[in-house]
Biotite code that builds the C-alpha atoms (Angstrom):
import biotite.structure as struc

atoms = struc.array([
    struc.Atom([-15.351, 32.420, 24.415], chain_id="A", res_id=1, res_name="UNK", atom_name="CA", element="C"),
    struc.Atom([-13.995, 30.716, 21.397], chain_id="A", res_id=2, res_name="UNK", atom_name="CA", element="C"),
    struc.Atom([-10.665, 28.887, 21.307], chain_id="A", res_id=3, res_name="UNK", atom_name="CA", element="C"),
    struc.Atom([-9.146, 31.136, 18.279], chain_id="A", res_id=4, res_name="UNK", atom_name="CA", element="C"),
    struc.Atom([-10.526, 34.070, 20.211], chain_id="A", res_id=5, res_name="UNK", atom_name="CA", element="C"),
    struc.Atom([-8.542, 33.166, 23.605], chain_id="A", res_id=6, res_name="UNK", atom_name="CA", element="C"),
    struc.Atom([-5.192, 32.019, 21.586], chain_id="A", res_id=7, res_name="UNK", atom_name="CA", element="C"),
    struc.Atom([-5.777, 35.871, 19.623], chain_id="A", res_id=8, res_name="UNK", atom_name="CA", element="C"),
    struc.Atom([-5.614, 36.883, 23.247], chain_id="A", res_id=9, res_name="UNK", atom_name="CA", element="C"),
    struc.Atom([-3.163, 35.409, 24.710], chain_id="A", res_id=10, res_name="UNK", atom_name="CA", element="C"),
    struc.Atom([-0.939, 36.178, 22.421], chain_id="A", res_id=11, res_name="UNK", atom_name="CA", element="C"),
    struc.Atom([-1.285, 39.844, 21.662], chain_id="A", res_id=12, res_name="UNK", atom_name="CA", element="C"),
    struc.Atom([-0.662, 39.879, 25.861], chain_id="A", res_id=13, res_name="UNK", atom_name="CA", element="C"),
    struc.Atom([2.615, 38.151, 25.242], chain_id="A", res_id=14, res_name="UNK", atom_name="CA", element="C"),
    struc.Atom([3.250, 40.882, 22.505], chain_id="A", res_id=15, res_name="UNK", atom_name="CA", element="C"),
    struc.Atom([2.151, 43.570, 25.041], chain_id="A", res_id=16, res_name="UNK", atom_name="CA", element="C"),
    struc.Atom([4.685, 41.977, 27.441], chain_id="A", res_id=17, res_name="UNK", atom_name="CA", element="C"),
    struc.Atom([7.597, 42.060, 24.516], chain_id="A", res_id=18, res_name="UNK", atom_name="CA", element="C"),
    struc.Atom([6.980, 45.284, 23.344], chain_id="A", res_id=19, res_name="UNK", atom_name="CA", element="C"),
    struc.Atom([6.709, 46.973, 27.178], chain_id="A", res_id=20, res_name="UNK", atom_name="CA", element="C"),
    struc.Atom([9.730, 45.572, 27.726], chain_id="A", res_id=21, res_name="UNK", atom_name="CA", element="C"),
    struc.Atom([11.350, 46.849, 24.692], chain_id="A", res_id=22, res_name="UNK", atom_name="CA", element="C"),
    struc.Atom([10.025, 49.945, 24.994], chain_id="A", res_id=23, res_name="UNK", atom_name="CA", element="C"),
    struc.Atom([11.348, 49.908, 28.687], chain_id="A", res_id=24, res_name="UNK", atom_name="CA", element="C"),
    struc.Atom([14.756, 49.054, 27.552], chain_id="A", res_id=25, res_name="UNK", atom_name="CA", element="C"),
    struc.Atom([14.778, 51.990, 25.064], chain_id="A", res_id=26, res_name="UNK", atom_name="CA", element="C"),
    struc.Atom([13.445, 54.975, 27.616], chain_id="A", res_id=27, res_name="UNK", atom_name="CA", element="C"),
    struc.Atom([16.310, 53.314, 30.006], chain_id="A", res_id=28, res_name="UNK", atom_name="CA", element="C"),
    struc.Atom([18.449, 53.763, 27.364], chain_id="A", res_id=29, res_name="UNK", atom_name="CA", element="C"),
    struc.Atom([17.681, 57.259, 26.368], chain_id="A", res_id=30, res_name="UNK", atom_name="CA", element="C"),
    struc.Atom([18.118, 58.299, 30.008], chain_id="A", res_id=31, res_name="UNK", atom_name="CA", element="C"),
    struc.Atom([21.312, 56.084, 30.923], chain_id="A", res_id=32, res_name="UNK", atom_name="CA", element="C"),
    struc.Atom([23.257, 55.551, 27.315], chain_id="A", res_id=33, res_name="UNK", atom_name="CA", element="C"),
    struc.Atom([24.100, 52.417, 28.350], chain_id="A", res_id=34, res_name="UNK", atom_name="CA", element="C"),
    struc.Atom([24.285, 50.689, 25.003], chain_id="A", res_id=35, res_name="UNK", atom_name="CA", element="C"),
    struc.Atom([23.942, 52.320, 21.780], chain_id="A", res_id=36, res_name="UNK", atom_name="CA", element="C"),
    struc.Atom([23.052, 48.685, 19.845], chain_id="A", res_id=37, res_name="UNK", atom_name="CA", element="C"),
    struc.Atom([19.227, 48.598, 21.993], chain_id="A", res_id=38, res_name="UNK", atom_name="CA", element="C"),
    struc.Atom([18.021, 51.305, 19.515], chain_id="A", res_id=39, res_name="UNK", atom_name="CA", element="C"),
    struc.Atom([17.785, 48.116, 17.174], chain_id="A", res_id=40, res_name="UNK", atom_name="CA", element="C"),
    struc.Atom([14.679, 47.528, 19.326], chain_id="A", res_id=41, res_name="UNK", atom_name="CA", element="C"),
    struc.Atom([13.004, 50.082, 18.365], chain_id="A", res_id=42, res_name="UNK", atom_name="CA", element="C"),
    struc.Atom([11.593, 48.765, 15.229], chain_id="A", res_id=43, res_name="UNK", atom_name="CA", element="C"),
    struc.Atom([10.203, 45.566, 16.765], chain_id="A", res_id=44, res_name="UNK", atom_name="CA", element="C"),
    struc.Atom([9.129, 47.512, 19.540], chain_id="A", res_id=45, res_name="UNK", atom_name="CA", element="C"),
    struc.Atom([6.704, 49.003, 17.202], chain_id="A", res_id=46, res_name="UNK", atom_name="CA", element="C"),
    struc.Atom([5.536, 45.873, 15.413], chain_id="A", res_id=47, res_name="UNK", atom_name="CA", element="C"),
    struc.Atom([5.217, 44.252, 19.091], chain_id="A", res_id=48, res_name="UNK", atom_name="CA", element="C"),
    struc.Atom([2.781, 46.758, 20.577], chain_id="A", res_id=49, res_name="UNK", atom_name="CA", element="C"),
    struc.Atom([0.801, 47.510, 17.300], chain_id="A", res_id=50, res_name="UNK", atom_name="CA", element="C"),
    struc.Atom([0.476, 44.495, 15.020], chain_id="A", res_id=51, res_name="UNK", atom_name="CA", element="C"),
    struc.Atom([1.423, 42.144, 17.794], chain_id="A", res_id=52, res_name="UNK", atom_name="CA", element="C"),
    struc.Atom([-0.358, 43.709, 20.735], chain_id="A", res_id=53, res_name="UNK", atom_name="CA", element="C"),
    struc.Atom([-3.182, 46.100, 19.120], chain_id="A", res_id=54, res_name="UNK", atom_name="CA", element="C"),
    struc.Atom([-4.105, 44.032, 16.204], chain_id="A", res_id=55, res_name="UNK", atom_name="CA", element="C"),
    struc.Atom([-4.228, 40.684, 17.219], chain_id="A", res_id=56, res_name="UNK", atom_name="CA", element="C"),
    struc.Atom([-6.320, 41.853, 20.225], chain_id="A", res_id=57, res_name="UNK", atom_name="CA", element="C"),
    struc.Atom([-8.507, 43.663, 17.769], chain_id="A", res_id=58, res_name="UNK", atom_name="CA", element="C"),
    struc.Atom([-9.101, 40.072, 15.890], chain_id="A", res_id=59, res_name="UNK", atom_name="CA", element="C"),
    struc.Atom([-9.747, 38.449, 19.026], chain_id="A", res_id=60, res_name="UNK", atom_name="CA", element="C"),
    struc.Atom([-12.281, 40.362, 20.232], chain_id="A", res_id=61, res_name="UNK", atom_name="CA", element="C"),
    struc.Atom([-13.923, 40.958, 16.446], chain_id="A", res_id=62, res_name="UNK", atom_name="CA", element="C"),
    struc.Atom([-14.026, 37.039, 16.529], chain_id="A", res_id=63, res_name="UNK", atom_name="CA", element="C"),
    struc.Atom([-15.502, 36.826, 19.637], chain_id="A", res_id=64, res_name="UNK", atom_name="CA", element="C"),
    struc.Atom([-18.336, 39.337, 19.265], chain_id="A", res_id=65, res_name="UNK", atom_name="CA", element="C"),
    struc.Atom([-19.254, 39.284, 15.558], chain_id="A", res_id=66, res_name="UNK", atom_name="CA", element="C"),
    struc.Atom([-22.883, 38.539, 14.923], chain_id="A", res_id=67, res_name="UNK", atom_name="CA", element="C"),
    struc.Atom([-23.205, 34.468, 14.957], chain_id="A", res_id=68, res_name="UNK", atom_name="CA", element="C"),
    struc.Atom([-25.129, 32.541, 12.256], chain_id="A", res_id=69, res_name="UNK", atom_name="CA", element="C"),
    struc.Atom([-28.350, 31.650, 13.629], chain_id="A", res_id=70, res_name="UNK", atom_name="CA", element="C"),
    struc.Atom([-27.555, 27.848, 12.578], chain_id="A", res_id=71, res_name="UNK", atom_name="CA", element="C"),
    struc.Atom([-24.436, 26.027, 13.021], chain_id="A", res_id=72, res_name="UNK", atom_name="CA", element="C"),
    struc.Atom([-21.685, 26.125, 12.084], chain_id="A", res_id=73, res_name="UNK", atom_name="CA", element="C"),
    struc.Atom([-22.288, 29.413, 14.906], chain_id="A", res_id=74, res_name="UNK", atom_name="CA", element="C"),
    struc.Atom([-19.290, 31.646, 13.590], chain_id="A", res_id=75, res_name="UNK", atom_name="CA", element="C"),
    struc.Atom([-19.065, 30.031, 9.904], chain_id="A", res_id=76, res_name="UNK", atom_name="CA", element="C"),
    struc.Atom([-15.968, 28.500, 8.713], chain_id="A", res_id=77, res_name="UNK", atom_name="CA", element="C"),
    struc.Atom([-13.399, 29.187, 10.817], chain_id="A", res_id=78, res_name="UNK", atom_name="CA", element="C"),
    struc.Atom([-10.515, 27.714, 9.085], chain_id="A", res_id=79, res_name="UNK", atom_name="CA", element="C"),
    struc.Atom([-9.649, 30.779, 7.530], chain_id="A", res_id=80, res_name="UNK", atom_name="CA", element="C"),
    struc.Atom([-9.493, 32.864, 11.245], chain_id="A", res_id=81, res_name="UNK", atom_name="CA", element="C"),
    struc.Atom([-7.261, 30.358, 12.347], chain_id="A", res_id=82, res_name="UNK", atom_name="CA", element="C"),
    struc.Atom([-5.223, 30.306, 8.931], chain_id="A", res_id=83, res_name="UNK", atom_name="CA", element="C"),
    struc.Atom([-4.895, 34.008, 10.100], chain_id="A", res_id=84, res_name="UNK", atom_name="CA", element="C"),
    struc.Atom([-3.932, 33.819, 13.594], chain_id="A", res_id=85, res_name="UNK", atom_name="CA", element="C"),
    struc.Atom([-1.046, 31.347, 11.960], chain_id="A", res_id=86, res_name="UNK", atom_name="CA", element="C"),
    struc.Atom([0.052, 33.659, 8.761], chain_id="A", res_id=87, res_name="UNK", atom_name="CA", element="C"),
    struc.Atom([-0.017, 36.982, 11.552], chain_id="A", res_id=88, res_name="UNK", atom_name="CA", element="C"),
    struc.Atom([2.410, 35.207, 13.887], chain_id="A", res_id=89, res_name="UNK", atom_name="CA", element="C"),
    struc.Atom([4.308, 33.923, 11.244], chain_id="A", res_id=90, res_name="UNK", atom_name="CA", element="C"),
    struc.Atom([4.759, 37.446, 10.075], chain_id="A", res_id=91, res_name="UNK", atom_name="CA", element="C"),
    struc.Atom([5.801, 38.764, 13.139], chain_id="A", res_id=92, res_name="UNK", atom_name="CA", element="C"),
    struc.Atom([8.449, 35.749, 13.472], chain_id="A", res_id=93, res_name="UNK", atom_name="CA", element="C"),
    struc.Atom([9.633, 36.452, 10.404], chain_id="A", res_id=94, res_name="UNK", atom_name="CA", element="C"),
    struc.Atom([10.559, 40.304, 10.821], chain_id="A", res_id=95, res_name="UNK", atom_name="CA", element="C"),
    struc.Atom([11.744, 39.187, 14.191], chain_id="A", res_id=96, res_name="UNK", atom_name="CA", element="C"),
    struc.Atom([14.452, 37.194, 12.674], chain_id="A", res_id=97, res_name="UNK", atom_name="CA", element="C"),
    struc.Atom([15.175, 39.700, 10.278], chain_id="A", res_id=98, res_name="UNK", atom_name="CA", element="C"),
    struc.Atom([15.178, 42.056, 12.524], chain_id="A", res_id=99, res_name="UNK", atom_name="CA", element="C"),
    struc.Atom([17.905, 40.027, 14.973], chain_id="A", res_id=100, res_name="UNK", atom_name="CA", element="C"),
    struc.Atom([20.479, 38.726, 12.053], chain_id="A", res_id=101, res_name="UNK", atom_name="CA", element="C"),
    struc.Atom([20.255, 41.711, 10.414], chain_id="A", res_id=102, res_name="UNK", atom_name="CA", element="C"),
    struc.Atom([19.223, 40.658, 7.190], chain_id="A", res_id=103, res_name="UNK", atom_name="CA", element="C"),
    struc.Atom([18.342, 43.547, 4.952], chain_id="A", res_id=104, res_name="UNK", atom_name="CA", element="C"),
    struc.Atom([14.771, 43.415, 4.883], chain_id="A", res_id=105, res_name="UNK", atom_name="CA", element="C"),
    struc.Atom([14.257, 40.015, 3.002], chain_id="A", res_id=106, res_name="UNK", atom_name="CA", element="C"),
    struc.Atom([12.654, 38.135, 5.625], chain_id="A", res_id=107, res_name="UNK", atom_name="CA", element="C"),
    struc.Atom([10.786, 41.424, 6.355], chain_id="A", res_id=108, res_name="UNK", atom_name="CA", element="C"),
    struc.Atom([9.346, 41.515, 2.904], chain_id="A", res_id=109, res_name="UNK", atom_name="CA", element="C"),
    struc.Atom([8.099, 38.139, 3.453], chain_id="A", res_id=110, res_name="UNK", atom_name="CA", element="C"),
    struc.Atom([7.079, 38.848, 6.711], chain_id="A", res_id=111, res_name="UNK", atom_name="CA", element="C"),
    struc.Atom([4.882, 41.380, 5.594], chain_id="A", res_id=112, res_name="UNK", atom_name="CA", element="C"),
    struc.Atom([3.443, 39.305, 2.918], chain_id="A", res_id=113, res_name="UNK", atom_name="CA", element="C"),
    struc.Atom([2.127, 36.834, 5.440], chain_id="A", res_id=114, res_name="UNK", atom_name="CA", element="C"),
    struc.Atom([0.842, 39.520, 7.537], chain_id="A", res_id=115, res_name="UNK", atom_name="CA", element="C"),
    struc.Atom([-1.090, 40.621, 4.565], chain_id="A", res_id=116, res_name="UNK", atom_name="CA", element="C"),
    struc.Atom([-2.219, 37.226, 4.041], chain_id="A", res_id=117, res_name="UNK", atom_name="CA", element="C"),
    struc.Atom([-3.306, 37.326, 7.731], chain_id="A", res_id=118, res_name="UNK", atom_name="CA", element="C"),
    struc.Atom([-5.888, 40.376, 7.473], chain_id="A", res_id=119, res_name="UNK", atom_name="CA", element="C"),
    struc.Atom([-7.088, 39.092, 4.386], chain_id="A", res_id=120, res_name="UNK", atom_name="CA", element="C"),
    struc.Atom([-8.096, 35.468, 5.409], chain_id="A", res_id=121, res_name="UNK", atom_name="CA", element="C"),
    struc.Atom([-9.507, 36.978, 8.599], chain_id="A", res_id=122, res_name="UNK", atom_name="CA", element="C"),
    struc.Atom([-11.227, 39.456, 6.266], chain_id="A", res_id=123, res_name="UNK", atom_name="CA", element="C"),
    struc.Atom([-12.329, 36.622, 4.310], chain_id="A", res_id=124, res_name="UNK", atom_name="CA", element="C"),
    struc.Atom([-13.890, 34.564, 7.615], chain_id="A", res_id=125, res_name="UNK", atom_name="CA", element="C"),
    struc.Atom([-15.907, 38.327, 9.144], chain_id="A", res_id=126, res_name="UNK", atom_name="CA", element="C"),
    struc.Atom([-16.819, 39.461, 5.636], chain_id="A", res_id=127, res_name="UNK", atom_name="CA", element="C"),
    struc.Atom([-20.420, 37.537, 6.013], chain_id="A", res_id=128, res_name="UNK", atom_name="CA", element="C"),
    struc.Atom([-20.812, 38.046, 9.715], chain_id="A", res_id=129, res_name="UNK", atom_name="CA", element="C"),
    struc.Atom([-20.666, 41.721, 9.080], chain_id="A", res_id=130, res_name="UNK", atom_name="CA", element="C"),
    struc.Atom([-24.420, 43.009, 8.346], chain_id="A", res_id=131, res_name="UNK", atom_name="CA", element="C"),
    struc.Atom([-26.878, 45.685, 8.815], chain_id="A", res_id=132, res_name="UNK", atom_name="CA", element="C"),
    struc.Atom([-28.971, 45.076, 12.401], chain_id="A", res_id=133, res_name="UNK", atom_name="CA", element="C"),
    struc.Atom([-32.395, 45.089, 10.589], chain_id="A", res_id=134, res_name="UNK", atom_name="CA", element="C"),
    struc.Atom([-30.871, 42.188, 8.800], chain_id="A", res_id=135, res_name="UNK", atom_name="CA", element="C"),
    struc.Atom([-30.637, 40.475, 12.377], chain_id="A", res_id=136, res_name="UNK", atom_name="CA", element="C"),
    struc.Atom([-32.838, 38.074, 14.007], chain_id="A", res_id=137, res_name="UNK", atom_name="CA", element="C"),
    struc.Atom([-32.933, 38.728, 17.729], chain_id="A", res_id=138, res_name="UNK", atom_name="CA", element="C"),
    struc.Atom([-32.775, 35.664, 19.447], chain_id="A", res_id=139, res_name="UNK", atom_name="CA", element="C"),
])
């Protein structure tokens, strides 16, 4: 397995792991009203466990098993996957921050810019691995 392809993995578990957690938290909450302030979780809870978890699993794996080039460089350039694995986690550090100092959305807005960045450049990198199988050589 690739080394962009584990670090996409590895990291959407750690999201998996923040956002369980969070989401934990919250149902604990909701039974217990404990403390009305963890309902600020709730929107990182959802960017944990779907861009985070979901979606950076999703580019691992589409990484991973993406028709190869039959001549090297194997997966093509893959500058622009890891560009994208940076600019995604950036993102998500971003809103984070926002998210904790309470911020009013700026570092969100940013945040989302770079995660826009992210699918594009990863877009960018699959775009010519994507093809038709009768365009495939079987090896």
């Amino acid at each position: 397995m690739p080394k962009i392809s584990i670090w996409f993995i590895r990291t959407s578990l750690i999201y998996l792991l923040l956002g369980f957690s969070a989401g934990g938290l919250l149902l604990f909450q909701k039974g217990v009203n404990l403390e009305p302030g963890i309902w600020l979780l709730l929107p990182l809870h959802i960017e944990w466990m779907f861009i985070g978890w979901i979606f950076q699993l999703a580019m691992g794996v589409a990484f991973w098993i993406l028709p190869r080039f039959p001549k090297p460089p194997i997966r093509g350039k893959e500058t622009s996957a890891i560009l994208s694995y940076f600019l995604l986690n950036t993102g998500m550090l971003l809103i984070f921050v926002d998210n904790l100092l309470q911020l009013n959305g700026i570092l969100s807005f940013f945040g989302r810019i770079s995660e826009a960045l992210a699918v594009l450049c990863f877009a960018i990198h699959a775009w010519p691995r994507v093809r038709a199988f009768s365009d495939q050589q079987l090896a």
